[in-house]
C-alpha positions as CSV (number, residue, x, y, z in Angstrom):
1,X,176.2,84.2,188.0
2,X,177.9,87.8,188.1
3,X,181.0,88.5,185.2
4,X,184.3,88.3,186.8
5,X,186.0,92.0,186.4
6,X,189.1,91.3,184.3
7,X,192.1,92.0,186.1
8,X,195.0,94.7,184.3
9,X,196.9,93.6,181.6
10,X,200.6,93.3,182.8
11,X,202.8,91.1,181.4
12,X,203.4,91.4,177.6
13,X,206.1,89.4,176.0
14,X,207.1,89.5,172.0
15,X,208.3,86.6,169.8
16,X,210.2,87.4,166.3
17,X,210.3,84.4,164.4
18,X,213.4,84.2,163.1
19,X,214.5,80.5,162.4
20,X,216.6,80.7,165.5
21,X,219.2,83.6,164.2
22,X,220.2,86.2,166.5
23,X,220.7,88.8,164.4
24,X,218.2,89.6,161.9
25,X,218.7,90.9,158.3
26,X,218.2,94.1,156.7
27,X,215.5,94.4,154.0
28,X,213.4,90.7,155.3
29,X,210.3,90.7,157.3
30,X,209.6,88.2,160.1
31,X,206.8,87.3,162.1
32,X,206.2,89.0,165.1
33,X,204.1,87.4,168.1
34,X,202.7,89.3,170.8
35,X,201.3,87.2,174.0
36,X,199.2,89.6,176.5
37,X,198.6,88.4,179.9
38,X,196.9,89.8,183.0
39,X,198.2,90.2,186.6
40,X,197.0,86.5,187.2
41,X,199.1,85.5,184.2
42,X,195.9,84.4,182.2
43,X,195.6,85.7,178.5
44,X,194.0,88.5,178.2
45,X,190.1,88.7,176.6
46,X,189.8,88.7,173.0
47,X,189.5,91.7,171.7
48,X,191.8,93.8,173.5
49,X,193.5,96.5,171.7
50,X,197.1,96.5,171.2
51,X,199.4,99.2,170.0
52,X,202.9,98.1,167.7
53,X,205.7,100.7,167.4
54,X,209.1,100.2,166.4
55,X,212.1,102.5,167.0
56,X,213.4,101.4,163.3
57,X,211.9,99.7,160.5
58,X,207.9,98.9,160.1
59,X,205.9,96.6,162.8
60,X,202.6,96.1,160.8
61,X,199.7,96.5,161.6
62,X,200.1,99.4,164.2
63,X,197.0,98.7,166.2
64,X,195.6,95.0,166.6
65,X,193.4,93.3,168.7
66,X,194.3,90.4,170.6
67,X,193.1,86.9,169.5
68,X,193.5,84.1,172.6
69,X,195.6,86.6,174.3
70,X,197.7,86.8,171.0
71,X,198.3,89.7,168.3
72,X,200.4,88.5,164.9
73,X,202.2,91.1,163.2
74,X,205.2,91.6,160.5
75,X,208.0,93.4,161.0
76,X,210.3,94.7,158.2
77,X,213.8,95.5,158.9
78,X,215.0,98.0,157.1
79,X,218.9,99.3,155.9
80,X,220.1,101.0,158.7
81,X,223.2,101.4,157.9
82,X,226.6,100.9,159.6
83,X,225.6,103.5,162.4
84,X,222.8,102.2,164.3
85,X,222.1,98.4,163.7
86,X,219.6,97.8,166.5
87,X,215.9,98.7,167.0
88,X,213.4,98.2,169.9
89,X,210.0,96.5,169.3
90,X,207.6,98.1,171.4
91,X,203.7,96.6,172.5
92,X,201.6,98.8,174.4
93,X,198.2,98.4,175.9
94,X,195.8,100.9,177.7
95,X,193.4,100.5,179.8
96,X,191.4,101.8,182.9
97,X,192.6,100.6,186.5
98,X,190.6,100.2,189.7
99,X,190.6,103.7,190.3
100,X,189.2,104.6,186.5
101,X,192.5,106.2,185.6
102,X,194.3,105.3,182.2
103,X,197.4,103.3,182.3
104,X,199.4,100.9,180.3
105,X,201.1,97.8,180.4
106,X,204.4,98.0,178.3
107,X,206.4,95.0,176.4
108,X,209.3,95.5,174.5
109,X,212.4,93.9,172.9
110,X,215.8,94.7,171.3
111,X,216.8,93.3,167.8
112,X,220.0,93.9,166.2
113,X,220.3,94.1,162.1
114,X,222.9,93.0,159.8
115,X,223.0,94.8,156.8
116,X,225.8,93.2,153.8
117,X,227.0,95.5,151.5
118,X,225.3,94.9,148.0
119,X,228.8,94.2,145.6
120,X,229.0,96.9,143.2
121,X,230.0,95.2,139.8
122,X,233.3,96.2,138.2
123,X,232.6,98.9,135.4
124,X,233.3,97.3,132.4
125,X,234.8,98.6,128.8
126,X,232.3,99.6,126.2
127,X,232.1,96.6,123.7
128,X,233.6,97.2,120.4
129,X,230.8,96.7,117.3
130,X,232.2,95.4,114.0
131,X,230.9,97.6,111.2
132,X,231.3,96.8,107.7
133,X,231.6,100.3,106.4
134,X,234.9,101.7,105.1
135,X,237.0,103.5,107.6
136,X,240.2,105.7,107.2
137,X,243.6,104.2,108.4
138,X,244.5,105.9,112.0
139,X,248.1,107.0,111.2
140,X,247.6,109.6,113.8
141,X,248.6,112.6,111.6
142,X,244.9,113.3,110.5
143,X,245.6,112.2,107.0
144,X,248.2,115.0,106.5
145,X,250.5,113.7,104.4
């Protein structure tokens, strides 16, 4: 019985685990899933080569191979700041269409951060250290009497 050709990857769709929050928080790393499926919407073949980017913070690895149509990566999220709190989680796969030509099939996903400020104790006066040895009295005229 001849192979079946697989058909193009086309449909990638990412999962952060988050325990159901929205917004995720600056300096943790969650779970990242990413499910590849083909233009039948079947998973893709294991082995197939997929490409993590992230427009902030670190999507680790960079380049996995799929697993029953599946990659698992971490994602740290780093301290953006108050300027920019959002990223974009980016999967891409190549490969070779009917005509032999490279292509891709893209998946992406926004995230948005939350960064709390870290409280900054209060300064706090310099402790005062008992010493036994004999000091002057402080009349404030330098002992000039």
């Amino acid at each position: 019985t001849p192979t079946p050709t697989p058909l193009p990857p086309t449909n990638i769709r990412i999962r952060i685990e988050s325990g159901g929050d929205l917004i995720l928080r600056c300096g943790q790393t969650y779970l990242v899933f990413v499910e590849v499926r083909d233009s039948a919407g079947q998973l893709v073949a294991d082995g197939t080569e997929v490409r993590l980017t992230a427009t902030g913070g670190t999507l680790s690895p960079a380049i996995a191979t799929t697993r029953l149509g599946q990659v698992l990566a971490t994602y740290f999220v780093p301290f953006f700041g108050p300027t920019d709190p959002t990223a974009r989680l980016i999967a891409q796969v190549l490969y070779r269409d009917a005509s032999g030509r490279w292509t891709q099939a893209l998946g992406g996903v926004d995230v948005f951060t939350l960064c709390l400020p870290t409280p900054v104790p209060a300064p706090t006066a310099a402790p005062q250290v008992a010493s036994s040895a004999i000091q002057p009295p402080r009349t404030g005229d330098a002992g000039l009497r």
